[in-house]
C-alpha positions as CSV (number, residue, x, y, z in Angstrom):
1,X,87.0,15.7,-16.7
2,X,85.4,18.3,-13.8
3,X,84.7,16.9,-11.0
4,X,80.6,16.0,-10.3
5,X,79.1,18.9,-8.4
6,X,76.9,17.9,-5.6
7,X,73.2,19.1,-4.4
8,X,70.4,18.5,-2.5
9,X,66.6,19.0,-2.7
10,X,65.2,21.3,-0.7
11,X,62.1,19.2,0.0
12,X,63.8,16.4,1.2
13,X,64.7,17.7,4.3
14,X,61.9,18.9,5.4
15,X,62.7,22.4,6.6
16,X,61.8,26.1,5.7
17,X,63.3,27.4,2.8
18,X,66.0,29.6,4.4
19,X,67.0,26.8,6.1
20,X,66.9,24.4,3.9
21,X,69.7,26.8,2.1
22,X,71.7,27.1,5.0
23,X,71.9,23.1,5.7
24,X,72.5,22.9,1.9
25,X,75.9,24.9,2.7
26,X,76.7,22.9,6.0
27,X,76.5,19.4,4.1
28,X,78.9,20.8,1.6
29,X,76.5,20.7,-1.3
30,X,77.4,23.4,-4.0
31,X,73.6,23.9,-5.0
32,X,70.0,23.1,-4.1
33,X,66.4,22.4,-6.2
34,X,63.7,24.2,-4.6
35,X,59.9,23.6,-6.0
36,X,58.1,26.6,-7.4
37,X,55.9,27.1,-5.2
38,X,55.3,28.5,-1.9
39,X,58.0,31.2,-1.0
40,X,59.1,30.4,-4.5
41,X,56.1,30.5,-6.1
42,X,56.2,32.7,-9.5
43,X,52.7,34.1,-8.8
44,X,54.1,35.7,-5.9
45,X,57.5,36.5,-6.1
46,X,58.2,39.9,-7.4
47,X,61.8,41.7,-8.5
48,X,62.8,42.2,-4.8
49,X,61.9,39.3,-3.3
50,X,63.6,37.1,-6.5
51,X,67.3,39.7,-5.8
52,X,66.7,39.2,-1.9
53,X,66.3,34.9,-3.0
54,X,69.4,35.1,-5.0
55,X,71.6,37.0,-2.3
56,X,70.6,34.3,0.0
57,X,71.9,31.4,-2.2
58,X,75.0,33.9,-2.6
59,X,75.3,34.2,1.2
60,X,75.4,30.4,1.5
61,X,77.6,30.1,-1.4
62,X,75.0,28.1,-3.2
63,X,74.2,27.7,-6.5
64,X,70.3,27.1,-7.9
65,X,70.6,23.5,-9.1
66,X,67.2,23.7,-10.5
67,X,63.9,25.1,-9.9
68,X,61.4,21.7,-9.7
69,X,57.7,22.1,-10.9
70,X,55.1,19.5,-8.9
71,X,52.1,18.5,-11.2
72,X,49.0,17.0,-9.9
73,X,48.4,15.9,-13.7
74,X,50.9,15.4,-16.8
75,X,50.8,17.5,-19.9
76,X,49.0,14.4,-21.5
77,X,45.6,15.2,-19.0
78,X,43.3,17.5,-21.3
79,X,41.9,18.9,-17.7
80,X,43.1,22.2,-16.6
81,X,45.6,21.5,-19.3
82,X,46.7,25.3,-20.6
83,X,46.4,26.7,-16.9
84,X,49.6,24.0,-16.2
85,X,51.6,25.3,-19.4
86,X,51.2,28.5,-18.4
87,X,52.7,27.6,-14.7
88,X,55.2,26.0,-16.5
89,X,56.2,28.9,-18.6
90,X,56.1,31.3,-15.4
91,X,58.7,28.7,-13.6
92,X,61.1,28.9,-17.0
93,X,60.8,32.6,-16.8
94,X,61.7,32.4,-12.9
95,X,64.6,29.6,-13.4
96,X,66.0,32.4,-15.4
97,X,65.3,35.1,-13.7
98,X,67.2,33.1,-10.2
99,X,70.4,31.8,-12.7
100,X,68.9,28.3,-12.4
101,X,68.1,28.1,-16.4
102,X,66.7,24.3,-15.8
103,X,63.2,23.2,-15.1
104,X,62.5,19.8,-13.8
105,X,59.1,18.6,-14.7
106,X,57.6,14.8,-14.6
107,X,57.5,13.0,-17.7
108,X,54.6,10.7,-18.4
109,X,55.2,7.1,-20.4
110,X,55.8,7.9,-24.0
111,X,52.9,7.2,-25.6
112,X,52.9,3.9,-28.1
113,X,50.3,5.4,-30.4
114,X,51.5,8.7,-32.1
115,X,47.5,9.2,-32.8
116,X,46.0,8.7,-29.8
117,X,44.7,11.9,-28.1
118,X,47.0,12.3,-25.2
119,X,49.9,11.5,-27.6
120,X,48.6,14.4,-29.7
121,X,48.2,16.4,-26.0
122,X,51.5,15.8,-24.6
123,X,53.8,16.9,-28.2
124,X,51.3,20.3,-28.5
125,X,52.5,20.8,-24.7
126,X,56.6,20.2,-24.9
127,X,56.4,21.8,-28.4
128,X,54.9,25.1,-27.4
129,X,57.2,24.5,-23.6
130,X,60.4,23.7,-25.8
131,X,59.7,26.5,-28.0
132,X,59.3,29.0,-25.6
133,X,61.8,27.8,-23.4
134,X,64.6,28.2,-26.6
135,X,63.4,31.9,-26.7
136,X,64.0,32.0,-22.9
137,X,66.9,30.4,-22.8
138,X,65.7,27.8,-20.1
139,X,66.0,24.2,-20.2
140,X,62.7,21.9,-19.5
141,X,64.0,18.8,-17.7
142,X,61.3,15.9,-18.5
143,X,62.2,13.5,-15.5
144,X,61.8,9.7,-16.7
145,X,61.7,6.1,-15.5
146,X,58.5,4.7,-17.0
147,X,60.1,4.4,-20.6
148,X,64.1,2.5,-21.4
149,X,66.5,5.3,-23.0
150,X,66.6,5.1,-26.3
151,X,62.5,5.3,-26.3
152,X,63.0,8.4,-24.5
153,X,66.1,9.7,-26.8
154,X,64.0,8.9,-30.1
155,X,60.7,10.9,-28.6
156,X,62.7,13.7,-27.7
157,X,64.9,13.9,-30.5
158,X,61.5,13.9,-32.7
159,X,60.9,17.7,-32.0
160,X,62.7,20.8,-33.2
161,X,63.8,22.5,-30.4
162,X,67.0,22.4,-28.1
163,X,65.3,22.6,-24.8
164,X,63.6,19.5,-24.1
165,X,66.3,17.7,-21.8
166,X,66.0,14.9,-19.2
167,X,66.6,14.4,-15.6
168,X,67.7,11.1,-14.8
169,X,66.5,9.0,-11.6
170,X,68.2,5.8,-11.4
171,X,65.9,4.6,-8.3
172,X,63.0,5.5,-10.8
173,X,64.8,3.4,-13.6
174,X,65.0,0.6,-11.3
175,X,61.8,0.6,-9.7
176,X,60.4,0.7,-13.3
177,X,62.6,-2.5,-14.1
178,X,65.0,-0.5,-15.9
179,X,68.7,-0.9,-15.4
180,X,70.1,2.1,-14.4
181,X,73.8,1.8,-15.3
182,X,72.7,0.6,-19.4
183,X,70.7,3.3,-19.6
184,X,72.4,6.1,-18.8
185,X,75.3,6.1,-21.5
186,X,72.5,6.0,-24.7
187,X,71.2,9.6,-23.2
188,X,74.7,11.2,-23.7
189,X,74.0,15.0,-24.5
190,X,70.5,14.3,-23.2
191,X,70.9,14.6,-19.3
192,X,70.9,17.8,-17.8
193,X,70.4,17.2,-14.2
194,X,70.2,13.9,-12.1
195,X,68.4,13.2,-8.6
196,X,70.7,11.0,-6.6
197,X,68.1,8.2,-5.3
198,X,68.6,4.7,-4.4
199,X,66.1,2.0,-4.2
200,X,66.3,-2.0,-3.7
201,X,64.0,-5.3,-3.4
202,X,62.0,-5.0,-0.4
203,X,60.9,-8.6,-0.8
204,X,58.5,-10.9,-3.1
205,X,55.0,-9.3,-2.6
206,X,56.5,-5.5,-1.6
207,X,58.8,-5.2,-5.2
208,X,61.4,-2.5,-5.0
209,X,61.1,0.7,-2.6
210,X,63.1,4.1,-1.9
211,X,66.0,3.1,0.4
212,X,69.2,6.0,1.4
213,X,71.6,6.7,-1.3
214,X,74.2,4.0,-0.6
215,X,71.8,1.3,0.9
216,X,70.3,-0.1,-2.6
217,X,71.1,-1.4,-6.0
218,X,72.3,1.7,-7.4
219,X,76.1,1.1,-8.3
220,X,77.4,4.7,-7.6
221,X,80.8,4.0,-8.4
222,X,80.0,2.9,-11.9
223,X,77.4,6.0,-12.5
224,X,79.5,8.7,-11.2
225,X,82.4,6.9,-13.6
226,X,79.6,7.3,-16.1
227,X,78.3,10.8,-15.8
228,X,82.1,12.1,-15.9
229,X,82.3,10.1,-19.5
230,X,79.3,11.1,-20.8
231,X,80.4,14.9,-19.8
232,X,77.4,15.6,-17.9
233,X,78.0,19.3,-16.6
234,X,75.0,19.6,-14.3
235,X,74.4,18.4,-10.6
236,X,73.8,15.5,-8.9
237,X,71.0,16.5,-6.2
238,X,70.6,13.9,-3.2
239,X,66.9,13.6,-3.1
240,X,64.6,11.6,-0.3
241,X,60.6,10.9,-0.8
242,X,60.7,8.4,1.8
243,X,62.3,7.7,5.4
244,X,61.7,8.5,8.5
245,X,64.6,10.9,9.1
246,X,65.0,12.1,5.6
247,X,67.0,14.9,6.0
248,X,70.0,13.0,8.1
249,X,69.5,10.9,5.0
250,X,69.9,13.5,2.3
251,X,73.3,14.9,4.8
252,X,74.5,11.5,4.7
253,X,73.8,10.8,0.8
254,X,76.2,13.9,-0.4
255,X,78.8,12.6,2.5
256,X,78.7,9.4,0.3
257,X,78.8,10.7,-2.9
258,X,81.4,12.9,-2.2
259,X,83.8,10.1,-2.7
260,X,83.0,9.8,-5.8
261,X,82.5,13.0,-7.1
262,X,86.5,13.8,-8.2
263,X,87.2,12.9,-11.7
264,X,88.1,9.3,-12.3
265,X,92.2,8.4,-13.4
């Protein structure tokens, strides 16, 4: 078994790009997801500017965990619908381009009803993604948590391509009332990438909510034991939405993950 690889995501900690890179490196992280937008932003980023990106993650030692795509609506919202592909597509082509070769994108529920119209809109969207993204050679990473694992493994494994993959979120499991530990395992071959979040009861009327990796429900132990099982080669980012001094947060999530991140005897 390799040893897990550890990340961050740039977002979390709230800094400038550059430095977001640089703290990356100082935490010991191996690699960073940065959102496609901004400095990074696809429109805007021309053949010097996407060498001069990769030199920096070089000078930091850093590997592109993944490059992560925000959408205000899913690819089952008919509105502004092909404008969104086409984003999409332009973030493949710049994962690529910056040695990333993963894409992580928010998946909506799976729909119950093959027929219904944003059933119909989200497979024409992954198909013609998936499709383009095997010609590419760049990996779409649908992140769940609305839908159990084997609903997700049956959806996915219902198109013909080889580039529809998952990013797994156990705080988004949980916070969905999924277990996080059962779930993982069934998606063997299936997960690409994983955001290290944590999350725990917050109380009767307040349900679960986003706590530091370490400080919820999460059993790391047991999922790093699991990933290295289920030969998961990608990286486990430390990610932070919430908190009000994330990025000492995201610093001390890959201190605590660290222990686990050697292969298990």
């Amino acid at each position: 078994m390799k040893p897990l690889r550890l990340g961050i995501v740039a977002e979390s900690t709230g800094l400038p790009l550059r430095r977001a890179v640089a703290e990356a490196a100082r935490m010991g992280a191996e690699g960073i997801q940065v959102d496609a937008t901004g400095d990074l932003n696809p429109d805007h980023l021309g053949d010097s500017a996407r060498r001069e990106f990769r030199n920096l993650l070089r000078s930091y030692n850093q590997d592109l965990a993944a490059l992560g795509v925000p959408l205000r609506h899913g690819l089952d919202t008919a509105e502004n619908l092909q404008p969104r592909i086409d984003r999409v597509r332009k973030s493949m082509q710049l994962a690529f381009d910056l040695g990333a070769r993963k894409v992580v994108l928010p998946c909506p529920r799976v729909p119950d009803d093959p027929a219904s119209t944003q059933a119909q809109l989200l497979r024409e969207s992954l198909l013609a993604l998936g499709t383009y993204g095997d010609r590419m050679g760049t990996v779409l990473a649908l992140e769940i948590g609305f839908d159990p694992a084997e609903k997700v493994k049956t959806y996915l494994a219902g198109f013909d391509t080889g580039s529809l993959k998952v990013t797994y979120d156990p705080a988004n499991l949980l916070m969905h009332g999924h277990d996080p530990l059962a779930n993982l395992a069934p998606l063997k071959g299936w997960v690409v990438h994983v955001h290290a979040r944590d999350a725990r009861s917050a109380g009767l009327s307040r349900g679960l909510q986003e706590v530091p990796v370490g400080a919820g429900d999460v059993d790391w132990l047991a999922f790093a034991a699991t990933l290295q099982v289920i030969g998961f080669d990608g990286f486990l980012t430390v990610e932070r939405e919430q908190g009000e001094n994330k990025l000492a947060d995201v610093a001390n999530g890959v201190k605590f993950l660290r222990r686990f991140a050697a292969p298990m005897g």
